[in-house]
PASESE-652041 format. One record per residue: residue in three letters; x, y, z of N, C-alpha, C in turn. Coordinates in steps of 0.2 Angstrom, whole numbers, plus 5000, padded with zeros to 4 digits. Example, Ala and Ser with C-alpha at 12.3 -4.5 7.8 and 13.67 -1.06 7.14 Angstrom:
<gudrens>
ALA506649725039506249785039506649845039 SER506449895035506849955036506450005039 
</gudrens>
This chain:
<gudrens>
UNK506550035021507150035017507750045022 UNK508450045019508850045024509250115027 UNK509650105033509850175036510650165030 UNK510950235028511250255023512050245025 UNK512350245021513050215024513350305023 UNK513450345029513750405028514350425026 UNK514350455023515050485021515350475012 UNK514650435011514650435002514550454998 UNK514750504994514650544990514850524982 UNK515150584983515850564978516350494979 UNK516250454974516750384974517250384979 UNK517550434981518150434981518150454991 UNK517450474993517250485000517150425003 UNK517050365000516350325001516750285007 UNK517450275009517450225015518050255019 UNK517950315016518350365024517850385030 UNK517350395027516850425032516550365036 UNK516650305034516250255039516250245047 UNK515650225049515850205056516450185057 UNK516450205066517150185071517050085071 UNK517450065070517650005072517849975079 UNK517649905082518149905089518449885087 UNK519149915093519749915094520049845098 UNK519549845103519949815109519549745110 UNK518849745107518249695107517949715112 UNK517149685113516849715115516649665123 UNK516349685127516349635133516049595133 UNK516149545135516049485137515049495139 UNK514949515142514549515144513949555141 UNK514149575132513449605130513549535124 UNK513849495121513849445117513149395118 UNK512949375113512349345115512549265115 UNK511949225120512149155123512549115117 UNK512949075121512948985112512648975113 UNK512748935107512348865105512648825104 UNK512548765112513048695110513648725114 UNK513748755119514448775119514948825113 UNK514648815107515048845102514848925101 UNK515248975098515349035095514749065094 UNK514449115096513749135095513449135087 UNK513149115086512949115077512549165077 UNK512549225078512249285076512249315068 UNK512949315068513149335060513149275055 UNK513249295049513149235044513949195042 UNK514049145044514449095045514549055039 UNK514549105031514549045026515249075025 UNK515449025019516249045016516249095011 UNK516549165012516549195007517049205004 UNK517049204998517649204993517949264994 UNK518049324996518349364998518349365005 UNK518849395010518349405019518149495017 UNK517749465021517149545022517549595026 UNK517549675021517649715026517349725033 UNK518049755038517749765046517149795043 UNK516749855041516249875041515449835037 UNK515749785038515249755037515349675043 UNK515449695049515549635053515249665060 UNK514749625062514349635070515149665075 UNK514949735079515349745083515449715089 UNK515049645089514949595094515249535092 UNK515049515088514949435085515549415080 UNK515849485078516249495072516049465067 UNK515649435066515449405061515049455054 UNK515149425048514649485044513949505045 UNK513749525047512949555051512449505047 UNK512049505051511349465049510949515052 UNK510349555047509849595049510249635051 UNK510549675050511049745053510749795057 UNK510749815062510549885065511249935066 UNK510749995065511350055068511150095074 UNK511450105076511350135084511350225083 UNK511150245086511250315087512050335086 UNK512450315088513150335090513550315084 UNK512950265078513450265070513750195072 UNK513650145078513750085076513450005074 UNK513649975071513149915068513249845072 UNK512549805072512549755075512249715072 UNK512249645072511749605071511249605074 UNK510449585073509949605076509849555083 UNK509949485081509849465087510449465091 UNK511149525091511849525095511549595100 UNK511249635096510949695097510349685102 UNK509849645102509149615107509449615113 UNK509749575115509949565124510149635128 UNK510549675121510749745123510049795127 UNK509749785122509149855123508549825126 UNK508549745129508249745131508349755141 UNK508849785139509149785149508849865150 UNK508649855156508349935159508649995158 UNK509350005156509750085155510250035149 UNK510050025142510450005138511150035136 UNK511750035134512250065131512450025126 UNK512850075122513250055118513750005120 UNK513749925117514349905121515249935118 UNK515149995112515950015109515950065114 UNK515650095114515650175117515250195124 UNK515050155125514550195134514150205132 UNK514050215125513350285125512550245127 UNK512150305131511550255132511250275123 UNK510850195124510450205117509550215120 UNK509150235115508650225113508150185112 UNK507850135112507650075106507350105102 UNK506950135102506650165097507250205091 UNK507850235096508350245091508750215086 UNK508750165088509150095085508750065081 UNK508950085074508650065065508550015061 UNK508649985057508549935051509049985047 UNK509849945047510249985040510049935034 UNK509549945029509249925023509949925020 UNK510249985017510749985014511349945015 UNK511449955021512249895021511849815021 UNK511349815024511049755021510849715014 UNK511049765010510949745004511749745000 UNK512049795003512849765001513049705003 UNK512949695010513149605012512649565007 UNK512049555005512049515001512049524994 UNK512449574994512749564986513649534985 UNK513749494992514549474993514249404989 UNK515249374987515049314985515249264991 UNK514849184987515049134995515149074990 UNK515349044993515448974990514848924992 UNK514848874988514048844989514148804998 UNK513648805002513848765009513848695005 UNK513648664999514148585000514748604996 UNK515148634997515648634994515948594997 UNK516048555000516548485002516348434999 UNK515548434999515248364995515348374988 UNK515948434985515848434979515448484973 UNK515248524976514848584973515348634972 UNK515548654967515948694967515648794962 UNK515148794965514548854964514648924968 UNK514748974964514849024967514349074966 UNK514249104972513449144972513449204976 UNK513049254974512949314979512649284988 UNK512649324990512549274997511749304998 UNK511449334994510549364994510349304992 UNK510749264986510549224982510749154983 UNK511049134988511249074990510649014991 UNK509949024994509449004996509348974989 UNK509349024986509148984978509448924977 UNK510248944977510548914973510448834978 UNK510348844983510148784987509748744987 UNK509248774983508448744982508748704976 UNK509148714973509248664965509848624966 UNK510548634971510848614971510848534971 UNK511348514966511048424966511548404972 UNK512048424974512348404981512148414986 UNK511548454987511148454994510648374996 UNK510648355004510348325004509648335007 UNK509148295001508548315004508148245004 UNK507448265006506848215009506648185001 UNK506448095003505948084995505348134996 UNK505348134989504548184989503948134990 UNK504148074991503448004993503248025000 UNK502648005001502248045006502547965010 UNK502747975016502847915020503647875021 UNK503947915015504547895014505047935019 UNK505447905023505947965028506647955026 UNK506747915020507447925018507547995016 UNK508348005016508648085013509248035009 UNK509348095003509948064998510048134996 UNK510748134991510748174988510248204982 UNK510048284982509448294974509848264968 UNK510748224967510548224961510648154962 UNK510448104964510148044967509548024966 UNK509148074968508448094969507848054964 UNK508148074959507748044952507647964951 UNK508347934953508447844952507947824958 UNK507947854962507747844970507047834968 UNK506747884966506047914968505747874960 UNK505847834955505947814950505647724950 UNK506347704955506447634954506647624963 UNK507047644967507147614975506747644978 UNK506347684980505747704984505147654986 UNK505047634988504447584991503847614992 UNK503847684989503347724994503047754985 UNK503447734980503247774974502447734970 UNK502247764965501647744963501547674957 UNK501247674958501247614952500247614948 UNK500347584945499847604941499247534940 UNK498747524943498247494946498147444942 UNK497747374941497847344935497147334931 UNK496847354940496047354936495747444936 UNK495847484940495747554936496047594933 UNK496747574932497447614930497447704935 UNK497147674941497447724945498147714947 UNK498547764949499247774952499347764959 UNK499547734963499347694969500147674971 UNK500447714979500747704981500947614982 UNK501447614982501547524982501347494987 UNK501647544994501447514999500747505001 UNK500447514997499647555000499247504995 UNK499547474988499047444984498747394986 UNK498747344992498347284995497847314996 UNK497947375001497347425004496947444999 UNK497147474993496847494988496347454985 UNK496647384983496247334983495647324983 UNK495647314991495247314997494647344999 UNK494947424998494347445000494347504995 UNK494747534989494547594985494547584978 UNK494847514975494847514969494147514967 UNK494047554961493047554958493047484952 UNK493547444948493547404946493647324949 UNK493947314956494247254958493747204959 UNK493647164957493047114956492847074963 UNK492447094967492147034972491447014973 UNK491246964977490746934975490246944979 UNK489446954977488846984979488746954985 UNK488746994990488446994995487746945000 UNK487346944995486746894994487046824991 UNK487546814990487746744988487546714983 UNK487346764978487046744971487546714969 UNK487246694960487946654956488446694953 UNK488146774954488846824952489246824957 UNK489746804955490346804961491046844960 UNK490946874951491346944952491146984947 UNK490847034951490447104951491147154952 UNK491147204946491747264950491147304954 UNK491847314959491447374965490947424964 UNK491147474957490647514957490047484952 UNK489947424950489447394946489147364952 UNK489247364959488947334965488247354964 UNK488147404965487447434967486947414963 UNK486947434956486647434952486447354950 UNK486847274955487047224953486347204959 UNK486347244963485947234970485347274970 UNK485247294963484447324963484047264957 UNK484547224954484047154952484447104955 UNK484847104958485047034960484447004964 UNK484246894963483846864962483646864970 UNK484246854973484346834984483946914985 UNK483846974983483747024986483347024991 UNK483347034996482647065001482147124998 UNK481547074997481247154995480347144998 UNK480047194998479247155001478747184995 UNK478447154998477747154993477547224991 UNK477247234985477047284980476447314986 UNK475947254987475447294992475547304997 UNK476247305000476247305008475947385008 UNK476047435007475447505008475047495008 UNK474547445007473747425007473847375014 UNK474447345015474347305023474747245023 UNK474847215016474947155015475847155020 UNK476347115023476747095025477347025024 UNK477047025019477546965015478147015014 UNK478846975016479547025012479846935015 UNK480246935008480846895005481346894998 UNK481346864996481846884990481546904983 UNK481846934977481646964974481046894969 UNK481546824968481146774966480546744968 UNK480546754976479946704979479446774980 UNK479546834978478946894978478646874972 UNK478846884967478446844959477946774963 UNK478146734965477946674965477246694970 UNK477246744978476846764980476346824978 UNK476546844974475946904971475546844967 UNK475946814964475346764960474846724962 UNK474946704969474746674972474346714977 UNK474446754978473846804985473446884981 UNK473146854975472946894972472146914973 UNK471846854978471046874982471346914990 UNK471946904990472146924998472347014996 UNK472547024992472747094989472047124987 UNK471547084984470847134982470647154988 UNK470647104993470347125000470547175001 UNK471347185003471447235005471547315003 UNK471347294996471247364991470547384991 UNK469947354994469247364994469247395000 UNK469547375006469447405012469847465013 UNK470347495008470647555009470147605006 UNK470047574999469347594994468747654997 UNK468547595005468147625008468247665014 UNK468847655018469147715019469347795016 UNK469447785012469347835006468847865003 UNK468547835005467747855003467447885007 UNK467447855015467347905021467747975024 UNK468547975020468848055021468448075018 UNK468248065009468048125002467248145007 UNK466948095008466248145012466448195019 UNK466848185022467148225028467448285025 UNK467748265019468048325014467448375011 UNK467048325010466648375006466048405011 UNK465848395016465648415023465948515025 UNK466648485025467048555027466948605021 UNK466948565014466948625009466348655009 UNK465448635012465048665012465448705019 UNK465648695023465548765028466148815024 UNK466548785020466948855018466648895014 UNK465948865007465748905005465248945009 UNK465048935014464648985018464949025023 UNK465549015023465849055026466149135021 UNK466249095014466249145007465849185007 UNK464949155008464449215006464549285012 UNK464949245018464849305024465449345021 UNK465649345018466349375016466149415012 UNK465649405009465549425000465149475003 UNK464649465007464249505010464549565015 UNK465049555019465549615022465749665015 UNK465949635012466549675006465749715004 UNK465349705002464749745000464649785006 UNK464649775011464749845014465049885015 UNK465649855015466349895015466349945007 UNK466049925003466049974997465750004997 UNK464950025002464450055003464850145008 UNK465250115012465650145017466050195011 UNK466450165007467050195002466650214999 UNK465950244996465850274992465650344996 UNK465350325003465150375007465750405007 UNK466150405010466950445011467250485004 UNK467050445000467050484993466650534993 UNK466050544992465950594994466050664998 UNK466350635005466450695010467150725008 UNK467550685004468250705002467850754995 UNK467350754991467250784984467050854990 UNK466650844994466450904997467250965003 UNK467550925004468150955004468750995000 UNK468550934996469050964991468651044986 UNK467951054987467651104985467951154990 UNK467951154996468151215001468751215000 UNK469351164999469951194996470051224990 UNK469551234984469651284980469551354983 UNK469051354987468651404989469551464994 UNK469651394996470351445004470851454997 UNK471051444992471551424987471251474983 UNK470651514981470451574978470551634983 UNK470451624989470351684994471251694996 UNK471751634995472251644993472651684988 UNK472351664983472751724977472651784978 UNK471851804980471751864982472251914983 UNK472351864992472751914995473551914993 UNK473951864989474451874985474551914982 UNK473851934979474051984971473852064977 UNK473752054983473652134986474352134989 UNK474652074992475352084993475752124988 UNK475852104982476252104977476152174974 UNK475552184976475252274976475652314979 UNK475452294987476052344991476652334989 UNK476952304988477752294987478052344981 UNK477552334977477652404971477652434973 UNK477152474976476952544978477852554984 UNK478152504989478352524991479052564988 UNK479352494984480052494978479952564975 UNK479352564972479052674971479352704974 UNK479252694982479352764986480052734987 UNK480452694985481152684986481552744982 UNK481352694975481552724970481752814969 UNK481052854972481052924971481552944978 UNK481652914982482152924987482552934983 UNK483152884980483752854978483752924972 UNK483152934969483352984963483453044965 UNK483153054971483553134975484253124976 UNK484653044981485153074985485453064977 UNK485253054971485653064968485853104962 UNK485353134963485253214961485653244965 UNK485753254969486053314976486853284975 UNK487153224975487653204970487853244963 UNK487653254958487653264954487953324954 UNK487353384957487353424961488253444963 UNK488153404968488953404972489553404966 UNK489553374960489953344955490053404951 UNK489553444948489453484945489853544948 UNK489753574955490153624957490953594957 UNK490953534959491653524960491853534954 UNK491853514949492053534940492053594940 UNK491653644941491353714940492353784944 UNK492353724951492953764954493653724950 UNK493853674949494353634945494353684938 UNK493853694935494053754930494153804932 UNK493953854936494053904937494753914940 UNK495053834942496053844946496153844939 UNK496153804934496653804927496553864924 UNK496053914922495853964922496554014923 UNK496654004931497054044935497754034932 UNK497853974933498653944931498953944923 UNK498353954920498653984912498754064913 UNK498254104915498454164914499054184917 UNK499254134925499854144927500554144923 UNK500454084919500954054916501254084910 UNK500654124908500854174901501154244902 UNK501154234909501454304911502354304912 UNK502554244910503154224912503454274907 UNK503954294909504554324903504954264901 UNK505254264894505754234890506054214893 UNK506554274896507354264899507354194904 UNK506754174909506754144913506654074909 UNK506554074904506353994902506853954902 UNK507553964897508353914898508553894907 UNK508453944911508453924916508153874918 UNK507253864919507153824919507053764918 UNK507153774913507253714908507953654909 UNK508453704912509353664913509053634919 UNK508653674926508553634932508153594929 UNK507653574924507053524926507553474920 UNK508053464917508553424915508853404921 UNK509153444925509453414930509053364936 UNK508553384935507953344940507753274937 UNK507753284929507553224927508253154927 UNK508653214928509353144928509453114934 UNK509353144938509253134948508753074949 UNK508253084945507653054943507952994941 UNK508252994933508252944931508852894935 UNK509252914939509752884942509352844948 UNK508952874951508552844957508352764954 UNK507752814949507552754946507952664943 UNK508452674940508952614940509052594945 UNK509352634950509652604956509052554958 UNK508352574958507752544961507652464957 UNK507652484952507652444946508052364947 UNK508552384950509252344952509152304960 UNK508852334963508552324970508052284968 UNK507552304963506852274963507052204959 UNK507452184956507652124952508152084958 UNK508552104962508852084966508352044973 UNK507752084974507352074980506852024976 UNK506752024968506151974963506551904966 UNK507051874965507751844963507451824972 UNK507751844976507751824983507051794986 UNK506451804983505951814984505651734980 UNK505951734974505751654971506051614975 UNK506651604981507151564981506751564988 UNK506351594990506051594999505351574997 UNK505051574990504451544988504451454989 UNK505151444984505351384983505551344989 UNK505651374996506151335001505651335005 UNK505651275010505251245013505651265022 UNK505351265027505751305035505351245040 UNK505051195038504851135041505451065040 UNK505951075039506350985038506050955034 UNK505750975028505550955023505550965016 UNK505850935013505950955004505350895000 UNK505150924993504750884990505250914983 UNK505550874981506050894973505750854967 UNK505450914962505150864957505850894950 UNK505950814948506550834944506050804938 UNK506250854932505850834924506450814920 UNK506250814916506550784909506950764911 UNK506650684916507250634919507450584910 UNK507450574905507950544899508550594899 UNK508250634897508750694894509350694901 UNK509350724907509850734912509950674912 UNK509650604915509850554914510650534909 UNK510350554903510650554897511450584897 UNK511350664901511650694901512150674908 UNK512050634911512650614916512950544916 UNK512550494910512950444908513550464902 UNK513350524897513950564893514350604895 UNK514250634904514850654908514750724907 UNK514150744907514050814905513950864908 UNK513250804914513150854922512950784926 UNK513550774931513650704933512950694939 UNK512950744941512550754948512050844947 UNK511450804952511050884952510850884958 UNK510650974959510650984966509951024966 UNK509750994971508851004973509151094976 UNK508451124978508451184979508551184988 UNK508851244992508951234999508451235002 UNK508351185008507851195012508051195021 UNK507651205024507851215031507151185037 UNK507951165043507351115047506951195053 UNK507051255051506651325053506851375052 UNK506551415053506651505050507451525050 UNK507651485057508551495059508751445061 UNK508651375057508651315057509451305052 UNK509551255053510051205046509751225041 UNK510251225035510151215029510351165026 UNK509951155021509951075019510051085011 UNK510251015007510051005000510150944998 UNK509950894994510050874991510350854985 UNK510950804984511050774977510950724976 UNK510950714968510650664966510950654958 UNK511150594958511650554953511250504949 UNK510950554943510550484941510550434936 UNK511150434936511850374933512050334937 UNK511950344943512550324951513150354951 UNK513150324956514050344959514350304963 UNK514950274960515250244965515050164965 UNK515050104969514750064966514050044962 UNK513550124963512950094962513050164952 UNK513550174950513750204943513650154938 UNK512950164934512750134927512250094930 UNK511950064936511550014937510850064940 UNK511050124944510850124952510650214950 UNK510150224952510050304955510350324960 UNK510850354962511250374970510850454972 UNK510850444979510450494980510750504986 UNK511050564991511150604993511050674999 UNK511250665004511050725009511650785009 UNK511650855010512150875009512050935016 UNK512350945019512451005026512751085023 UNK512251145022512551165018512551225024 UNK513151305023513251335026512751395026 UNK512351375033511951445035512151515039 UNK511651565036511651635043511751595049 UNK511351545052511351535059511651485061 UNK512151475058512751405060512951425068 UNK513051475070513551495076512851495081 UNK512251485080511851475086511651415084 UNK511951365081511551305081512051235085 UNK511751195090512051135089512751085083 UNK513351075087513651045078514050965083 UNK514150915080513950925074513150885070 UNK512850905066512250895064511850805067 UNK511450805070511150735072510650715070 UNK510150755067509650755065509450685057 UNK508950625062508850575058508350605050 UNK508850585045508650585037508350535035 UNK507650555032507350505029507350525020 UNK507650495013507450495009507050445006 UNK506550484999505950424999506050454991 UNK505750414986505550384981504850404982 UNK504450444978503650434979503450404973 UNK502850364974502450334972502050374968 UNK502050394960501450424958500750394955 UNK500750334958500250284956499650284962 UNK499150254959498650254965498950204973 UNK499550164969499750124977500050144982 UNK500450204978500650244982501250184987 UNK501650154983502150114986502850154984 UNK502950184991503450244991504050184993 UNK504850234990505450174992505850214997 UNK505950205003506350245010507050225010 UNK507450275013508050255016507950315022 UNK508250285028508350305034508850305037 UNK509550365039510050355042509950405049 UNK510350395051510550435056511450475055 UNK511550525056512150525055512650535059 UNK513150525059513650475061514350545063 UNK514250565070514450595072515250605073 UNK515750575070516250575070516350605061 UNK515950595058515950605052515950695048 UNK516450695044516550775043515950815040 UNK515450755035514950775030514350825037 UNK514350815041513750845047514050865054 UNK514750885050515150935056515051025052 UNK515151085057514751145056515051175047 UNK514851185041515351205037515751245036 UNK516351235033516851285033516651325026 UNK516551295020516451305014515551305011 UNK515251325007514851335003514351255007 UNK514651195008514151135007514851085010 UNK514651035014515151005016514850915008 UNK515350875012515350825007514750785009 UNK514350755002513750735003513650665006 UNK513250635010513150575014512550565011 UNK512350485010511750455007512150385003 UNK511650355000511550284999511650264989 UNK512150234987512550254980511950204977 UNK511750154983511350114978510350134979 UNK510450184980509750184983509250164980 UNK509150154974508550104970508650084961 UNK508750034961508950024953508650054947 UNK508950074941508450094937508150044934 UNK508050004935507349944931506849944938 UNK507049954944506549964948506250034946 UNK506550074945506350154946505950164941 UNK506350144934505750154927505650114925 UNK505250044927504749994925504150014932 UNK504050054934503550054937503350134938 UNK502850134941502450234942502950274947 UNK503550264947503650304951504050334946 UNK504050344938504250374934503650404928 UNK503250474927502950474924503050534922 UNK502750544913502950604911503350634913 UNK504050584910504550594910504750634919 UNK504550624923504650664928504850614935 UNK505150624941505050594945505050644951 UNK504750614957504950654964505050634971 UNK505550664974505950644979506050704984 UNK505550634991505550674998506050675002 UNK506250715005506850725010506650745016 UNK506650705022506150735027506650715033 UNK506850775036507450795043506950775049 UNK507150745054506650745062507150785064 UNK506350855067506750925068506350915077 UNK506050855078505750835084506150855091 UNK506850845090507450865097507350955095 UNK507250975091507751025091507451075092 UNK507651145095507251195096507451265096 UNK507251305097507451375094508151405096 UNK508551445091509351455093509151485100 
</gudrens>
């Protein structure tokens, strides 16, 4: 997502706090090369119907940013004005000196979605397009515009005309369009239909091969034309038996008729070939069945063997009854001593517990004998002394009761401070789960509680304090479309040991409560000149963060709103920082 535009809060904050602007231009020598001799094209060079504010124009290229980065020091660039910078060995800022990071230097998401929600005029607006469009949404409008020039969609064709040309073109003047076949009614480029003729039509009619009297055969009836056509080359029925005649399919008939003592020959002498493998065959089948009866005769012994073995296992398994009785035996003698032992347990236990008992019984025995004492002392009191008494043991009880209250007032006071240190987190980390998002929702579109404020958190025990808000109506431009979300610097015990003013990069998220777990981020860094992350004077200084951070058709058509509930990460890098 993107890094957040600082200093937007309240409507009325939203473009005082923004980055420093150059003043003077930046040098010459951090500008990225041309192209062509002309002005670098870094930034986006269409016509916008308004001109774009400075804060939305590369501190390089001046042009409206393309791909936007922010710097450590809160200034923007274009991403390819920004490359050549951080790629030199000791990078700086070219506004301010200051060295940068690369790794510090971000994706601002946010002001990159402002720029493309600017309008532009269509680039054929000379040719006559008179179309106005967000400039996210320009692409589109250029995929349809009929004053764009584009390529035939014919495959071979390299004219360009206008899209709304396009139709007559591709229609009737193309040489490259299709036409429809006369003998398959296939669709066949024009340029292309001789060839198709020639070698792809399955209807075109041409003539057998063998020179027969068919002389138009369509292509795909070929084959089927050439398994009786009359010229075929084909050979004799008996060539398997030996015969060697091959000529056309007519002069085969004419030859079987005629060479049919030549044919018995040679089916008589195959005959007898055959007749000397079946005795060679039947030779081997007497050695396999005598190779059978040795077979038949092993298994017989091998059963003689497996009956023996049967046996030795019946006479085993008698000695295992035998070790498996002398077994239980000595179980049930185990199981004997083990009583006898729990016995001599038990009469232990019942002494030391008698001798207890014992002990119980005198203690009770002296416990009477003190009450005993303290009644008869107590009857020997005279009258006159009672009122006295009685006035101090009022006066003890109000001493008492005042104690008590005051504790009462402490212990609600110390309950209170104690939920508020369960709730806060000492890691740079908040998780805010906010409920009955229709109802509040509801409740900031009727103006009733415009904005809510998550519970304080801290980036360590004697760290920052933090909070967020959260506008779930929007604020600002993103009011009635947009959830606005917010960072707030609030005023801590340990401000006067801490670093000011506040640097530390913000990350807010959207969590995902679906299995995909497709969380939505914004990352800023903050912008050091800016009052919302200078030390506070009051309770919370003004809050910083992003008006449009996720729309409400993104946020409730999908899981990141469930049971009525949603929740929102807020995560500080407390990585530089360290103890006051």
């Amino acid at each position: 997502m993107a890094a957040l535009l600082p200093g937007v809060g309240p409507s009325s904050q939203a473009s005082s706090l923004h980055t420093t602007l150059i003043k003077d231009g930046a040098p010459a020598s951090y500008l990225p090369a041309s192209v062509g001799g002309e002005a670098p094209t870094c930034g986006y060079r269409e016509h916008f119907v308004q001109p774009p504010e400075d804060k939305y124009r590369c501190e390089l290229c001046r042009l409206p940013l393309r791909d936007p980065r922010q710097t450590e020091c809160g200034h923007r660039f274009c991403e390819p004005c920004i490359r050549p910078v951080l790629s030199k060995a000791t990078p700086a800022c070219p506004v301010d000196n200051e060295l940068l990071q690369p790794d510090q230097v971000f994706r601002d998401n946010c002001c990159r979605r402002e720029i493309l929600a600017l309008r532009v005029h269509c680039r054929n607006d000379t040719a006559g397009c008179k179309q106005i469009v967000e400039l996210g949404k320009l692409q589109e409008h250029m995929a349809v515009c009929v004053h764009e020039a584009v390529n035939c969609p014919h495959a071979g064709c390299t004219e360009r005309l206008l899209r709304g040309e396009l139709v007559n073109h591709v229609a009737l003047g193309c040489h490259f369009r299709t036409e429809s076949c006369r003998y398959c009614n296939q669709q066949v480029p024009l340029a292309e239909k001789r060839k198709h003729y020639e070698t792809r039509c399955p209807r075109y009619p041409i003539p057998c091969p063998n020179k027969c009297e068919e002389q138009s055969i369509a292509r795909e009836e070929l084959v089927s034309h050439l398994g009786i056509c009359p010229y075929k080359q084909a050979e004799c029925f008996f060539s398997q038996f030996g015969c060697k005649y091959k000529g056309t399919l007519q002069g085969l008939k004419e030859h079987e008729s005629g060479a049919t003592q030549q044919h018995l020959s040679l089916v008589t002498a195959r005959s007898a070939n055959l007749e000397l493998k079946v005795s060679m065959l039947q030779s081997q089948l007497a050695e396999r069945a005598n190779s059978a009866d040795l077979l038949g005769t092993r298994v017989r012994e091998l059963e003689k063997e497996l009956i023996s073995v049967g046996q030795t296992a019946s006479k085993n398994e008698s000695v295992l009854c035998v070790v498996q009785r002398m077994l239980a035996v000595q179980t049930e003698r185990l199981l004997r001593l083990q009583e006898s032992m729990q016995g001599t347990t038990r009469r232990a236990d019942h002494d030391a517990l008698r001798g207890d008992l014992d002990g119980t019984a005198a203690t009770l025995h002296e416990l009477g004998t003190r009450v005993a004492a303290i009644e008869e002392s107590g009857g020997s009191v005279t009258h006159s002394s009672t009122p006295t008494r009685l006035a101090a043991l009022d006066s003890a009880l109000s001493r008492h009761d005042t104690q008590l209250f005051a504790h009462d007032t402490r212990l609600a006071e110390m309950d209170l401070r104690f939920q508020v240190l369960e709730t806060a987190s000492y890691n740079g980390k908040l998780v805010w789960k906010i409920r009955d998002y229709a109802r509040r929702k509801q409740d900031a579109v009727s103006g009733r509680t415009l904005s809510l404020y998550s519970q304080p958190f801290y980036t360590s025990p004697f760290g920052y304090r933090m909070c967020a808000r959260a506008y779930l109506n929007g604020d600002g431009v993103g009011r009635g479309t947009h959830l606005s979300l917010f960072f707030v610097v609030m005023r801590g015990e340990y401000d006067a040991l801490l670093p000011w003013p506040f640097r530390q990069r913000v990350t807010l998220t959207l969590l995902d409560q679906g299995a995909a777990r497709r969380q939505l981020s914004d990352t800023f860094k903050p912008d050091p000149a800016s009052s919302s992350f200078r030390r506070p004077t009051s309770d919370m200084n003004i809050a910083s963060g992003c008006p449009l951070f996720v729309s409400h058709v993104a946020l409730e058509s999908a899981s990141y709103l469930q049971d009525d509930t949603i929740f929102i990460k807020v995560v500080v890098d407390t990585g530089e920082l360290g103890d006051p």
